[in-house]
GULO-377981 format. One record per residue (C-alpha): residue number from 1; residue in one letter; chain; x, y, z. Coordinates in steps of 0.1 Angstrom, whole numbers, plus 5000, padded with zeros to 4 digits. Example, Ala and Ser with C-alpha at 12.3 -4.5 7.8 and 13.67 -1.06 7.14 Angstrom:
<sites>
SITE|1|a|A|5123|4955|5078
SITE|2|s|A|5137|4989|5071
</sites>
This chain:
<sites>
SITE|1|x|A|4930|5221|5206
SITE|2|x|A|4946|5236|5174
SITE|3|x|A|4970|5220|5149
SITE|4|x|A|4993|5241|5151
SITE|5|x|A|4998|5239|5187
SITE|6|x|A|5000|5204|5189
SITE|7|x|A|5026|5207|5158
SITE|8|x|A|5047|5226|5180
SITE|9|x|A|5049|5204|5210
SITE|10|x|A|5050|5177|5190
SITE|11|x|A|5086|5193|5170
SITE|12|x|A|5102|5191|5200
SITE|13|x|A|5092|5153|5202
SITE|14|x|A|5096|5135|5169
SITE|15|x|A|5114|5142|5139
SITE|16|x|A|5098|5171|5116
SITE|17|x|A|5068|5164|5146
SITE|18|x|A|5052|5133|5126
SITE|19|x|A|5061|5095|5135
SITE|20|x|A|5060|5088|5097
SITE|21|x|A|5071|5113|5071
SITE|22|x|A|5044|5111|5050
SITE|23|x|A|5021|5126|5070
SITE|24|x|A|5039|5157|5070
SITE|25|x|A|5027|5184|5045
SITE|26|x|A|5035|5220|5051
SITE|27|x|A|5028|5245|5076
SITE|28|x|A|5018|5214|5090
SITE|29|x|A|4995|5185|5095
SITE|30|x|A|4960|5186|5107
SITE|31|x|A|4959|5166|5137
SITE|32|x|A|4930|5143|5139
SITE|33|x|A|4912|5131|5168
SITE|34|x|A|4887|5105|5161
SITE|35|x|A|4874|5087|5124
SITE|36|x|A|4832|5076|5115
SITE|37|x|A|4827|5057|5085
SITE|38|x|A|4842|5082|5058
SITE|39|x|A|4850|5109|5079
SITE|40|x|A|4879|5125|5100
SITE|41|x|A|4874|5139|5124
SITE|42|x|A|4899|5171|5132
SITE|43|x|A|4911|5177|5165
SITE|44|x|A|4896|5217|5161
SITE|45|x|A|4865|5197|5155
SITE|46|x|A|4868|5199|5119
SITE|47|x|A|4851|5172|5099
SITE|48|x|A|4868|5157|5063
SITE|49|x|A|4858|5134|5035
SITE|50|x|A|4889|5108|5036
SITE|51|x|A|4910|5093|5010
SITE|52|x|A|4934|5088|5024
SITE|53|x|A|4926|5062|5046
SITE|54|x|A|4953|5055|5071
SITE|55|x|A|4971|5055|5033
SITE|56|x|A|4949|5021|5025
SITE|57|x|A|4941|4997|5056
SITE|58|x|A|4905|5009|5063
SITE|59|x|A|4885|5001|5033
SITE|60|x|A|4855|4994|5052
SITE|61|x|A|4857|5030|5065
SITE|62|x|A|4867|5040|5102
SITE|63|x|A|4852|5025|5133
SITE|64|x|A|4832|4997|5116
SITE|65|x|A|4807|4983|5141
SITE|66|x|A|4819|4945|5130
SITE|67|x|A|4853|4953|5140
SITE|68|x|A|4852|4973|5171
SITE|69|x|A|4836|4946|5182
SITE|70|x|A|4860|4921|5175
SITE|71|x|A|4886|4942|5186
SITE|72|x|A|4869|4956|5218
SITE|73|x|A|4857|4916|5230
SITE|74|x|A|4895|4903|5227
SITE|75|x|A|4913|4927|5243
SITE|76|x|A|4887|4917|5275
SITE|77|x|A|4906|4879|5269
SITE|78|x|A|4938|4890|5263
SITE|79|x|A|4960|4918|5246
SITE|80|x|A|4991|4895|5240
SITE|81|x|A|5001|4861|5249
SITE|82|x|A|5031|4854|5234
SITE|83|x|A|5019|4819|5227
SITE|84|x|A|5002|4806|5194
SITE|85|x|A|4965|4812|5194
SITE|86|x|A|4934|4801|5176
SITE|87|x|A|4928|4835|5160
SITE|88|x|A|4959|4835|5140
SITE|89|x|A|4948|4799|5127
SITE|90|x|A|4917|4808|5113
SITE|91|x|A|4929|4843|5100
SITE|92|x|A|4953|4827|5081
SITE|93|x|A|4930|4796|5071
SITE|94|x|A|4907|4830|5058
SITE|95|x|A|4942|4845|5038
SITE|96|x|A|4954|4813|5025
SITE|97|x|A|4917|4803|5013
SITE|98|x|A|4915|4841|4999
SITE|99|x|A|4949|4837|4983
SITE|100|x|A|4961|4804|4968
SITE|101|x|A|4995|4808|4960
SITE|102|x|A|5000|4814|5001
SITE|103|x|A|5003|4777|5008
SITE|104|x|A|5023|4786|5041
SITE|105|x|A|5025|4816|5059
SITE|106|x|A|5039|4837|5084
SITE|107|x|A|5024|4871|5106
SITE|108|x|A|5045|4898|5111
SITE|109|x|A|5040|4930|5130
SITE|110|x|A|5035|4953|5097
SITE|111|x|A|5042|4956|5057
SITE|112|x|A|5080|4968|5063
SITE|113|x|A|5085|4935|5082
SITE|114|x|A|5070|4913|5057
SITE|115|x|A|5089|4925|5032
SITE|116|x|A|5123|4921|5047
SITE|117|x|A|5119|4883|5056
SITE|118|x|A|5106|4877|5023
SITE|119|x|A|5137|4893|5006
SITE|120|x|A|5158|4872|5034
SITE|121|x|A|5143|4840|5027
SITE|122|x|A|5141|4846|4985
SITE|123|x|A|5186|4849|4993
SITE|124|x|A|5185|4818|5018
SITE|125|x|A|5165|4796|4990
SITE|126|x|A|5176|4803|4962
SITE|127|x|A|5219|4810|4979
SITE|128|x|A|5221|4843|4959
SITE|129|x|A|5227|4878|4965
SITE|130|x|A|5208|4899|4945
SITE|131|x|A|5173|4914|4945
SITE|132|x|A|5159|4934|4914
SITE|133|x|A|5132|4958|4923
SITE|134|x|A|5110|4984|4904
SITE|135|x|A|5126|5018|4902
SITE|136|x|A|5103|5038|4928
SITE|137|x|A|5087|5007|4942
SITE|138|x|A|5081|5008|4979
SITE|139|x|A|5087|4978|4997
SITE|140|x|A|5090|4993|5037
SITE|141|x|A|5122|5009|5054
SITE|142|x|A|5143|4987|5055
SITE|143|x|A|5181|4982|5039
SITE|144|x|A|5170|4955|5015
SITE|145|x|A|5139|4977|5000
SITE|146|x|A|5164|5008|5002
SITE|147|x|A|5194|5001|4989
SITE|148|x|A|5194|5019|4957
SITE|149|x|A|5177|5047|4964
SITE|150|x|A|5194|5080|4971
SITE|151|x|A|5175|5090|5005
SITE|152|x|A|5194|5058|5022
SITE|153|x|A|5229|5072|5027
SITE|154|x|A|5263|5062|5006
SITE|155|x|A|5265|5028|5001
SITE|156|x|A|5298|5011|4989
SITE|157|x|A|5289|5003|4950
SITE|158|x|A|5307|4967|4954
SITE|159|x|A|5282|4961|4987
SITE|160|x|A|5251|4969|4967
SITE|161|x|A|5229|4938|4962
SITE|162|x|A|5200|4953|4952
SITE|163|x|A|5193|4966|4913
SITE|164|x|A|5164|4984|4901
SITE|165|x|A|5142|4982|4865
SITE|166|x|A|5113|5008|4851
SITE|167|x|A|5083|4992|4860
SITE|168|x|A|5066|4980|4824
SITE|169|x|A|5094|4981|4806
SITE|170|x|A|5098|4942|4797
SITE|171|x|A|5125|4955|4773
SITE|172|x|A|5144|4964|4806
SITE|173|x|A|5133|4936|4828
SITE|174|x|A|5145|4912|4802
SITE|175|x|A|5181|4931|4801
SITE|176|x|A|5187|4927|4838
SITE|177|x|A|5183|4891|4839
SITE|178|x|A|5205|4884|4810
SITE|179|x|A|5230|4905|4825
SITE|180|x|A|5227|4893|4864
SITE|181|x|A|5201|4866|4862
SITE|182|x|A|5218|4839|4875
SITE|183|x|A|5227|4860|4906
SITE|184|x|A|5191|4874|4912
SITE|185|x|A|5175|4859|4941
SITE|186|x|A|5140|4875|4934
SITE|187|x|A|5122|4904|4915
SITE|188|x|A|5103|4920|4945
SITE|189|x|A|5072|4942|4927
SITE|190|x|A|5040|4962|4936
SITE|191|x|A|5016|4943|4911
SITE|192|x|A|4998|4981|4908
SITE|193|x|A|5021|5007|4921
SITE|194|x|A|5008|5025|4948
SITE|195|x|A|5041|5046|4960
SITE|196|x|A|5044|5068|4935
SITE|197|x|A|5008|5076|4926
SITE|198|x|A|4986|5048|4914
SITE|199|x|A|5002|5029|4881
SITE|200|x|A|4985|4996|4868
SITE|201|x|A|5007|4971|4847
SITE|202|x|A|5006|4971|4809
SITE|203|x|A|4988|4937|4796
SITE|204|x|A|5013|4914|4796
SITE|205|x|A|5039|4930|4819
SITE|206|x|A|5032|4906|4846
SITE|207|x|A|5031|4878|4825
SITE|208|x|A|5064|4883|4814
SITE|209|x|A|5075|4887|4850
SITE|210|x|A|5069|4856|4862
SITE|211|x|A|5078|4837|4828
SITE|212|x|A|5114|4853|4831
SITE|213|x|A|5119|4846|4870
SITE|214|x|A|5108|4809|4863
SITE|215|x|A|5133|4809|4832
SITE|216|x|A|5165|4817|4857
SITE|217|x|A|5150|4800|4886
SITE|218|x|A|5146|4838|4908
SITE|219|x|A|5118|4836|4931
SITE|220|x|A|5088|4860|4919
SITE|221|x|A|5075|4880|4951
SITE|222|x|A|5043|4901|4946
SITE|223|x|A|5039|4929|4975
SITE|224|x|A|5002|4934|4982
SITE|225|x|A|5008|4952|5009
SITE|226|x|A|4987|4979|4993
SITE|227|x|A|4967|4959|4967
SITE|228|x|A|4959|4931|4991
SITE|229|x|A|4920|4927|4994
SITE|230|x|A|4921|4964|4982
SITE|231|x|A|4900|4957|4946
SITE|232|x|A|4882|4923|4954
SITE|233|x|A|4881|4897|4976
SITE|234|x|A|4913|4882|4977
SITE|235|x|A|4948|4896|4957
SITE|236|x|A|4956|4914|4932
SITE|237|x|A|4973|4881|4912
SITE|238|x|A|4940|4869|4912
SITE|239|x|A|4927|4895|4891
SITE|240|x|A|4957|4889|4864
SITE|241|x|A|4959|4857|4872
SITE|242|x|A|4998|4848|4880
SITE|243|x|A|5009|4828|4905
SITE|244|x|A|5039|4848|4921
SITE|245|x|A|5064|4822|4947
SITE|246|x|A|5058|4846|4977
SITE|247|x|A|5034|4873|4988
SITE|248|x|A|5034|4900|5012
SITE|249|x|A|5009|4917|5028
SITE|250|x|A|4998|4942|5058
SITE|251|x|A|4970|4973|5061
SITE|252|x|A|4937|4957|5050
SITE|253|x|A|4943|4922|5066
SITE|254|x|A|4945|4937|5099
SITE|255|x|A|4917|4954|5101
SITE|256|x|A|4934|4989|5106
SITE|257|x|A|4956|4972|5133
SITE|258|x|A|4997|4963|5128
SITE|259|x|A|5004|4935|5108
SITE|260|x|A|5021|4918|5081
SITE|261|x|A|5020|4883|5065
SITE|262|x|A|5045|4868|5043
SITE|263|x|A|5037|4834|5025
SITE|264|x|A|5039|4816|4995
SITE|265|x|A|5053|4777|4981
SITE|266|x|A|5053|4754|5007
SITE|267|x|A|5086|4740|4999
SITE|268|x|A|5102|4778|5002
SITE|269|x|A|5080|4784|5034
SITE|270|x|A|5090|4754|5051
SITE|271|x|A|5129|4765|5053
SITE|272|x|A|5114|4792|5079
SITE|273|x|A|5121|4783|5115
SITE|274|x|A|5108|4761|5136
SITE|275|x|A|5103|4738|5105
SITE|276|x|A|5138|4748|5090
SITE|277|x|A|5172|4770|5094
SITE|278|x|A|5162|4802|5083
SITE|279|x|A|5153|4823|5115
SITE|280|x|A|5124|4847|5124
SITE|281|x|A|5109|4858|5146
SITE|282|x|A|5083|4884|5166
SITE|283|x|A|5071|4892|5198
SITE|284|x|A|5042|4906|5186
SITE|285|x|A|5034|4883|5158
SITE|286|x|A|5000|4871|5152
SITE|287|x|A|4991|4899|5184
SITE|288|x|A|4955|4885|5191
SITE|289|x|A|4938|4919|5187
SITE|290|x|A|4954|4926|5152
SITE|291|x|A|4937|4888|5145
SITE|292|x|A|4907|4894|5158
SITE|293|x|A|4904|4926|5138
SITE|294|x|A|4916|4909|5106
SITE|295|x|A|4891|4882|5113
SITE|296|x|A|4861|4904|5115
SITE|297|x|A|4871|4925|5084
SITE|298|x|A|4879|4899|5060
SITE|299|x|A|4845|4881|5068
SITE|300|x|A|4823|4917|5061
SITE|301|x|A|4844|4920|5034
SITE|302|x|A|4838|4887|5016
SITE|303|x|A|4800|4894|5016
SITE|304|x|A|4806|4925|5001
SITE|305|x|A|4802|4939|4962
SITE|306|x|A|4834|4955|4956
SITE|307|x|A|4818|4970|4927
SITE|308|x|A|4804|5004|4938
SITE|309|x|A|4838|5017|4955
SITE|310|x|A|4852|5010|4923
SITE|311|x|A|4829|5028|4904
SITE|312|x|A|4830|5056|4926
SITE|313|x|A|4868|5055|4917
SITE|314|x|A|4860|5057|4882
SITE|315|x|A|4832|5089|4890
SITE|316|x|A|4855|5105|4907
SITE|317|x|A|4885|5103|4883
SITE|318|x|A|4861|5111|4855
SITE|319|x|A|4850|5143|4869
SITE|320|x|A|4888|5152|4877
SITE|321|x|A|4897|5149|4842
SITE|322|x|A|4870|5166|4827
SITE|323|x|A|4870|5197|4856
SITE|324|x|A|4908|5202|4851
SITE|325|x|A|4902|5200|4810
SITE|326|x|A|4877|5227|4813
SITE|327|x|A|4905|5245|4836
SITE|328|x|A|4934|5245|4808
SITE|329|x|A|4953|5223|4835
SITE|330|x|A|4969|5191|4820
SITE|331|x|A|4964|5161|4845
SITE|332|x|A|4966|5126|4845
SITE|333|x|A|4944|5104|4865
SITE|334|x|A|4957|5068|4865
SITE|335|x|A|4924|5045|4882
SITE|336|x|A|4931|5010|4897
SITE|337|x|A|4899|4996|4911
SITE|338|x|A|4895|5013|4944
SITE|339|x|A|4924|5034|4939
SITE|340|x|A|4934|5070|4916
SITE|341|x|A|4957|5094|4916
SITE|342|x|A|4953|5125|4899
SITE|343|x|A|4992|5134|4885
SITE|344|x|A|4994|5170|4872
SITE|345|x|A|5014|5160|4840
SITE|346|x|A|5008|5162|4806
SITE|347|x|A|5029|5127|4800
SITE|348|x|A|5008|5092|4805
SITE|349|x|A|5023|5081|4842
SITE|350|x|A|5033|5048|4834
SITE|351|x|A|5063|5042|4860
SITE|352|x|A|5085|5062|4885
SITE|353|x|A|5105|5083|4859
SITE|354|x|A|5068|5095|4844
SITE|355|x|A|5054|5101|4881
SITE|356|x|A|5085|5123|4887
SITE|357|x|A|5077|5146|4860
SITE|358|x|A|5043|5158|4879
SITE|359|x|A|5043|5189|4888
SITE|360|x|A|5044|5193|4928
SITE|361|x|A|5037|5229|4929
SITE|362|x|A|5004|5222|4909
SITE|363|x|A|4995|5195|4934
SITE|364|x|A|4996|5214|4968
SITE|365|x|A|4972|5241|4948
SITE|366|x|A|4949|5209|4947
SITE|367|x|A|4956|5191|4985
SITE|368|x|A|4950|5221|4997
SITE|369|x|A|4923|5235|4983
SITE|370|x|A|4907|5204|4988
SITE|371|x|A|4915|5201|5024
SITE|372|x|A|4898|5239|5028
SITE|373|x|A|4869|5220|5014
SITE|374|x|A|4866|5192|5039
SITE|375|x|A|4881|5170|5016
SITE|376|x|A|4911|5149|5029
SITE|377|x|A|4940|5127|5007
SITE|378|x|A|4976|5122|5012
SITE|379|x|A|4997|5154|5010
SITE|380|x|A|5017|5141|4980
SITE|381|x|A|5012|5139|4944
SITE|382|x|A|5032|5108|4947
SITE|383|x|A|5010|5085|4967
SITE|384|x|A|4973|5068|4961
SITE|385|x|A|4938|5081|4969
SITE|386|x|A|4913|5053|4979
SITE|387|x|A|4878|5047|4983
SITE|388|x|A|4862|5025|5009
SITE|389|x|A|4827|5008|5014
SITE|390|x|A|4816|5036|5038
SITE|391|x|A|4818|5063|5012
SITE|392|x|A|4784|5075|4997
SITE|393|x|A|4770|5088|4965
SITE|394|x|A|4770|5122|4984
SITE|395|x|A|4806|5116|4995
SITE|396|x|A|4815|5113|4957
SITE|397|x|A|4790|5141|4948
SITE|398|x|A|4805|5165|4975
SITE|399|x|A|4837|5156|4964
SITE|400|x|A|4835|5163|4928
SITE|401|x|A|4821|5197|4931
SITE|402|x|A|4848|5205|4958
SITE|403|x|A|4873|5190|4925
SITE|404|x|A|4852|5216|4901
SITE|405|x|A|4857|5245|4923
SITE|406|x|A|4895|5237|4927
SITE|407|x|A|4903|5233|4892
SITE|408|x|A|4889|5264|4887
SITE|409|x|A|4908|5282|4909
SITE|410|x|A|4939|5265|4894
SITE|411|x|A|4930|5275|4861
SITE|412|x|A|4925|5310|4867
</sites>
């Protein structure tokens, strides 16, 4: 069955014919039926090298044995219950162990949901209204994570309760919260940004984040919805080591099922219903498949040397720079452990404004030549590659010769 058959049914169906608009790239997507290890599977029976990744979650590749099985044994108990369960307590017993600063937590049913409650309960602790964010920072669809960014609709300027900063840019950070600090509930960040292309903070950016929220008593939240268990065992915080107030996360800690967690300081995390007033809730919360999934992942994943994705990641970003310098093509290509984008740009990509400055046009020459080549990544220059334990030295080697030829092309 073609692509571009199934695109045309599925127009008719969904908006633009995806269910998330991300996966759009033009004519249109590939449609894929089935992922092994590294590889996608097409639904015209094509076969791609992915990084991608179901944009992060499956960083033990697709399909791992350890995990089907997990997945496949629970839902022969039970798909949902609706009740508590002794998955969820030992998945989060496996996050909170993973992650100290998560003294309490909560599951949620994805990344968008985490997020939300945890901007929610940052205004119901601390009884403010505002929320500063990282210009270009992702943080889910919601209003909260939205708010002051043009593709949400008109919003009246004396409603707004959410301000943005350039990400590391303490100059700027330090500004807002002598100008609203008192006011700001919490400073939501991606410790690496992942939603405009891969961007890792400047030494000492987050440093100076969480000496400033501690200064005027705003609440610190570090979204690892992306960077969760994506670089080593555990957070990104604990790489840098600082201790945010509250952490999200979602895609790796579910094994490539739904979820979300949101958690931090016991004395914020109590205020969350039952225990306090601040209410939420989910039906599908702690859904026994996404724990069993979770379960199984995390404990292949702690055994693991995180070491050789990354230094794939570091091969393959290598090999882009010197393929595209050979080219006469100016790129980019920002590395974060596991993770790399290549930004066509002749500017260092340190934040959203420098991401915005790539040159689109440049980048579809490269997805698409690439994906002619069997070689699979999101279809934006603003979002992350990633590598996973499943990709092999002739993955990488494959790849970069696919990069050579491409750049070439480009070039010429």
């Amino acid at each position: 069955m073609s692509s571009s058959s199934l695109y045309t049914r599925a127009k008719s169906l969904f908006p633009g014919g995806v269910n998330s608009p991300v996966r759009f790239y033009p004519p249109y997507p590939k449609f894929m039926s089935r992922g092994e290890g590294s590889k996608l599977i097409g639904e015209d029976g094509n076969e791609y090298i992915d990084y991608c990744l179901a944009f992060g979650p499956m960083i033990l590749g697709h399909s791992r044995k350890e995990v089907v099985e997990a997945i496949r044994e629970q839902a022969g108990k039970a798909t949902s219950l609706g009740t508590p369960g002794r998955l969820e307590v030992e998945l989060g017993e496996r996050i909170r162990s993973a992650i100290p600063s998560m003294e309490m937590i909560r599951f949620t049913n994805s990344g968008t949901e985490a997020t939300m409650h945890a901007i929610r309960l940052a205004r119901f602790f601390t009884g403010r209204p505002l929320i500063l964010k990282i210009e270009g920072g992702f943080h889910g669809s919601h209003d909260y994570a939205l708010e002051s960014v043009p593709y949400t609709g008109p919003i009246d300027p004396s409603q707004r309760t959410t301000i943005e900063v350039p990400y590391n840019d303490a100059n700027a950070l330090n500004a807002a919260f002598q100008k609203y600090g008192r006011n700001i509930a919490a400073f939501i960040l991606e410790p690496v940004l992942g939603n405009v292309g891969v961007v890792a903070p400047q030494p000492g950016y987050l440093q100076e984040a969480r000496k400033i929220t501690e200064e005027y008593g705003s609440l610190l939240i570090f979204d690892e919805v992306i960077t969760g268990f994506r670089s080593s065992y555990g957070a990104y915080q604990n790489i840098v080591e600082v201790k945010p107030d509250l952490t999200t996360l979602g895609k790796i800690v579910g094994g490539g099922l739904p979820v979300g967690v949101f958690g931090g300081r016991e004395d914020i995390m109590e205020n969350v219903s039952p225990s306090g007033k601040f209410y939420q809730q989910g039906t599908f919360s702690g859904n026994p498949l996404s724990m069993a999934g979770g379960i199984a992942a995390l404990d292949v994943l702690k055994g693991l040397d995180y070491s050789l994705p990354t230094s794939f990641a570091k091969q393959i970003a290598e090999a882009a720079r010197l393929a595209f310098f050979k080219a006469g093509v100016e790129v980019k290509v920002n590395v974060s452990g596991t993770m790399l984008t290549v930004f066509f740009n002749h500017n260092d990509v340190v934040d959203s404004k420098t991401a915005s400055t790539s040159n689109s046009e440049l980048f579809s020459k490269y997805f698409n030549g690439l994906l002619e080549n069997g070689i699979f990544i999101a279809g934006s220059q603003m979002e992350a590659s990633f590598l996973s334990f499943a990709h092999s030295k002739g993955d990488v080697g494959k790849t970069i010769e696919v990069i050579k030829s491409v750049a070439e092309k480009i070039g010429n």
